[in-house]
Every structure is written in C-alpha cells, then in structure tokens.
C-alpha positions, 0 to 999 in steps of 0.5 A: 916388020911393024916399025918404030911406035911410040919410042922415045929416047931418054939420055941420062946423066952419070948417077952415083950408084946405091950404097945399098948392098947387093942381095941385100934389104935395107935392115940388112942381110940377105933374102930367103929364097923360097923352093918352087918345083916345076917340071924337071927342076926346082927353082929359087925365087925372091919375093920382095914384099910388096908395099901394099896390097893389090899390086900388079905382079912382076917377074925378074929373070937374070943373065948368064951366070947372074941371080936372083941378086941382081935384081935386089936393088931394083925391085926394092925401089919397085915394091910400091909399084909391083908384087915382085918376085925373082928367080934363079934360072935352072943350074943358077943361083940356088936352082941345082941344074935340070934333071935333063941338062937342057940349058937352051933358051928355050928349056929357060923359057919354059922354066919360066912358064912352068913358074907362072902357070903354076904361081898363078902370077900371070900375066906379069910385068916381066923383066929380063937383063941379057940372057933373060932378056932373050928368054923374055922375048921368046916368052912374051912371043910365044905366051902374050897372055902371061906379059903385061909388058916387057922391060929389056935390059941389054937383052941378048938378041942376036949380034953378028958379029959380037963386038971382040969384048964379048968374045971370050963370053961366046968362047965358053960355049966351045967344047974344052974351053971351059976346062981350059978356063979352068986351068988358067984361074987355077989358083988366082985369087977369088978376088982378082977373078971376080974383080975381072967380071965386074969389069967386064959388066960395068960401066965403072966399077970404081963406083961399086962401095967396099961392102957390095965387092965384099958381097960380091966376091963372097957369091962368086966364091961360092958359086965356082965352088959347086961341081956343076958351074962350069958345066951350066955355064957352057952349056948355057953359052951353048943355048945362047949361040944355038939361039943366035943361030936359028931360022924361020919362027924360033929365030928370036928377032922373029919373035921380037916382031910378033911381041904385042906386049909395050916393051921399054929397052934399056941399053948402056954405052958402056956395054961390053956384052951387048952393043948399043948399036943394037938399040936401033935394031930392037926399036924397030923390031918391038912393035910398041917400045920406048928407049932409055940410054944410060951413058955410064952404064954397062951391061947391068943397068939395073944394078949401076943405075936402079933409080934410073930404070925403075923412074923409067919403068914407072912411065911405062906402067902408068902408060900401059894402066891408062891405055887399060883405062881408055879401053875400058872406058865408053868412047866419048864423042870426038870435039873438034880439038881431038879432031884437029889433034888427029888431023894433025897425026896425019 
C-alpha cells in the first residue's frame, strides 16, 4: 500500500443548497439526451455546453438507481472548466437495460469504456458518486490511459460490515426481496416513496425547494412505471455485493491501490449509504488523493452542495495542469532556497 500523498482535508460549513431545479438548465426545462450505441446496449448521455472552446473533457457516472440528473448542478457550475458529458448507466435513466442482462460492475464499467473508446473523449476527468464511484475506480485501475483524474463522491467501495441504515439497500440484491418491496409499496402514495429515498440520500432534505421535490417525484413516478426497474435494481445490488466480495486483482481496494490518476474524495457526515469512516481507508489506498468532508452532506454531495465539490474540484484541475506544466517544462537549475525547501521535506 502506497500511503497517504499529498491529502488534505477541508471541512465545510453548512451551505443553503441551489434553487436551481434538478435536471434542469437555467432558462428552464429539461436537457435532451443524445442515444449513444456501444456494445450490447444503448446509452443516454448529457452534454452540458461547455462555455468555450478547448476545454478539457469530463464524464459524469451516477449511483444505484441515480441518472444523468444527478449530475446537472454540478456540471452547470463546471462548463467553464469541462466539456462535460454524463450518462446513464445501462438499465438506468433513459438507457433500456443490457441485451445480456449483465448488471456487474464490471459489465458497468465496460459500458463506460465502450463510451469513451468510441467518443474519443478520453482521457477524461472522470466523476463518480456511489456505484459510479466503484465503477471509476475499477475503470481508472484498469484503463489509466482514459483518466486524468478521479473525483469520488461517496464512492461504494467495500464496507464490512455496512452501517444498519444502508441495509435495506444491500437487501435488494436478495432473490424475492424486491417483489416483496414490491408488495409493500403497493399503492403508497409516489410522493411518500419518494420522499423515503430523499431521506435516505440527504443530509437535510428539508433544504430541497417545492419545485425540485416536484421534479423529483415526477422521475420516480416514471422511472418505477417501467417493467424492468426492479429487475435492474436487484441485479445491480447483485454486482455491487458480488464486487464487495471479491479477491486477488478484481477486488476493488486492490484496485484503488494501483489508481496512478490524482483522486479528490468527497465524503459527507451524514451519509447513510457510505460511512465517512471509510475516508481513512481510501486516503491511503489512493496513492495521490486530497479530502473534502461536507459536514451537512449526505450521500449526494454533488446535488446538496454542487458549489462545494466544483470549488474543490477546480483545485484539483489547476493542480494536475501545473504538475502537466513542470513536466513539460526543462528543469531549471536547483537555487539554495529549492535546496533547503527540499532539505527541509526530509
């Protein structure tokens, strides 16, 4: 195990979150999603016009049950920094599920792959929250030369034992659990249901303003309405456990350790899905990282505190361009204060 390098930690005040809408660009309404084709599925992806030219690329992957959506915030506060696109992972959002049902992290990952090799986009500064966390991690492992950097928010990486509040996540990778999920929400008010999973990903979903819940009841509405959700979730729940079990070079602490890329972590206190005791764990496994903790924040610090992560983030790109910049650069000849700078570093 490399060690701690180059981490800091930064703790937030509380911060009111956006009035912007989820899913939504500030003249209002919500973004078109262009059909990309790869392999053995077709996914959705969200561009966010950058806001001018030359910008280096960024690719956005959600969590469990999450979309394209939960990266709108954040990319609008990063199109003067990133030619950012998003995508839904097979089965998610608006990609209809695999044509071989493979749901793994693995079969995730190579989605994401198949995205980039064909786009040409890479390498890219790639995001990833929860699922899409360990999907960037196993991606950035195995392919460096598709990752500039990696920003990890809440990042599922192998927690055992989970903390008791992300159980009943982890029951949905049990056969028959989801019909019985099924049964028990029958006839619930959408509303009540979803108002349960804002609970259980937010810090405060108090902060969350009248016309987002609107937005976000409405996609919830419509996401459960399609035949194959439960199905994708449990088998995706299936991945993620398998994933949490593995040994020898798959298993994804493993992988966190061969990560060259700089990786910034972001973890929330109020986390109910991904523990912040972890932050520890994947400072020192991630050979270059830095940490923010978001004391208010839940398990999606991108969507409760987007100004946060993207200040955040920026450090990181200005970082990794002038570490580009120096090695680029002929070496200048050492001066006694570099020499006595380095003395001093022991």
């Amino acid at each position: 195990m490399s060690g701690l390098r180059e981490m800091s930690e930064s703790v937030v005040p509380e911060a009111a979150i956006p009035d912007v809408a989820e899913g939504e660009v500030a003249g209002g309404g919500l973004r078109a999603l262009e059909p990309v084709s790869v392999p053995g599925c077709a996914l959705s992806v969200e561009a966010v016009a950058p806001e001018r030219d030359g910008l280096p690329p960024a690719v956005f992957v959600h969590g469990l049950g999450g979309s394209t959506q939960n990266w709108s915030l954040l990319m609008d506060r990063l199109a003067g920094d990133v030619d950012g696109h998003a995508v839904d992972l097979p089965g998610f959002g608006q990609s209809p599920p695999p044509d071989d049902a493979d749901l793994s992290v693995s079969a995730h990952m190579r989605a994401v792959v198949d995205y980039l090799e064909l786009s040409g986009r890479g390498p890219v500064h790639l995001f990833g929250n929860s699922l899409g966390g360990a999907v960037a991690t196993r991606l950035a492992a195995l392919r460096p030369d598709l990752v500039r950097s990696l920003t990890l928010i809440s990042p599922a990486l192998p927690e055992l034992p989970p903390q008791p509040t992300a159980l009943p996540t982890g029951l949905l990778a049990m056969p028959g659990v989801p019909a019985v999920f099924g049964k028990l929400t029958k006839g619930q008010p959408v509303e009540q249901q979803t108002e349960a999973l804002l609970d259980l990903c937010y810090g405060d979903p108090g902060l969350i303003d009248a016309e987002r819940r609107r937005q976000m009841v409405a996609e919830y509405q419509r996401r459960m309405a399609l035949p194959y959700s439960m199905d994708v979730l449990a088998r995706t729940a299936r991945g993620i456990v398998r994933a949490y079990t593995e040994r020898g070079p798959q298993a994804l602490w493993r992988q966190a350790e061969q990560v060259t890329a700089p990786v910034l972590l972001v973890y929330g206190l109020r986390d109910k899905l991904v523990s912040y005791r972890m932050a520890r764990r994947a400072g020192l496994a991630f050979r270059d990282s830095r940490l923010l903790v978001l004391p208010e924040a839940g398990h999606v610090a991108m969507m409760e505190y987007p100004d946060l992560v993207a200040g955040q983030f920026r450090e990181l790109l200005a970082e990794t361009a002038g570490a580009a910049g120096a090695s680029a650069a002929p070496a200048a000849p050492a001066t006694a204060a570099t020499a006595s700078a380095a003395a001093a570093r022991g």
